[in-house]
Residue, then its C-alpha position, 0 to 999 in steps of 0.5 A: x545843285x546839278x546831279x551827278x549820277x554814275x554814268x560808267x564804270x571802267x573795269x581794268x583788264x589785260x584781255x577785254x574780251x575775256x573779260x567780257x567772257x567772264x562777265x557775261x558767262x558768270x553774271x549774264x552781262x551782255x557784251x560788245x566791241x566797239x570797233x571805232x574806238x577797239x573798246x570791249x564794253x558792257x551792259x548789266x541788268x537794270x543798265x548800269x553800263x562800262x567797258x574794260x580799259x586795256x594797258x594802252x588806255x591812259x586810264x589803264x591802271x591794274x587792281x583799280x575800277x574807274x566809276x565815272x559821273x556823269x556832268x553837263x559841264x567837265x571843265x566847270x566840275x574840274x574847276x570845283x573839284x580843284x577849288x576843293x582840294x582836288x586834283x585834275x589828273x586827266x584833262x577833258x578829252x574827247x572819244x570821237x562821236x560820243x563826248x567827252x571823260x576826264x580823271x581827277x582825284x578827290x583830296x584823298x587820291x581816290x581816282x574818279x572819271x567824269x563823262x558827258x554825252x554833250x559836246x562843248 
């Protein structure tokens, strides 16, 4: 069975910046913006990485982390995570010059993303 490690983790919020500010001031994250996709993101120690969705993001919503996992194939996975009882709730869609993410939904309705660095 492929492994499916967190890959990202997507923190909602208004103002990134000043998130990035909060984090990095009170747990010493180290942040930038990514000014090809205007995306505030992160990296802690030990490297787990994220970024902060704003309200034009589609996969904005306020009070819910997004954790992401990692796959090689997101329409395969879709296609399990459905046969299962999930539900596809953001298709496969690409951010320009770093892959691919999708949403779905476990048969509980928590929301996850899936993510590959890998080009179909």
């Amino acid at each position: 069975m492929a492994q499916h490690p967190i890959a990202h983790i997507e923190i909602p919020a208004e103002n990134a910046a000043a998130s990035g500010t909060f984090y990095s001031d009170v747990f010493g994250w180290q942040t930038k913006t990514n000014v090809e996709h205007n995306y505030v993101i992160f990296e802690s120690e030990g490297g787990l990485r994220g970024g902060f969705t704003g309200p034009a993001e589609p996969s904005y919503k306020p009070d819910r982390l997004l954790v992401y996992l990692a796959c090689d194939d997101i329409d395969a996975t879709l296609a399990i995570i459905e046969a299962n009882g999930g539900k596809t709730i953001v298709p496969r869609t690409e951010i320009p010059h770093v892959g691919w993410w999708a949403i779905f939904a476990d048969p509980a309705g928590n929301h996850l993303g899936l993510s590959t660095r890998q080009q179909p």
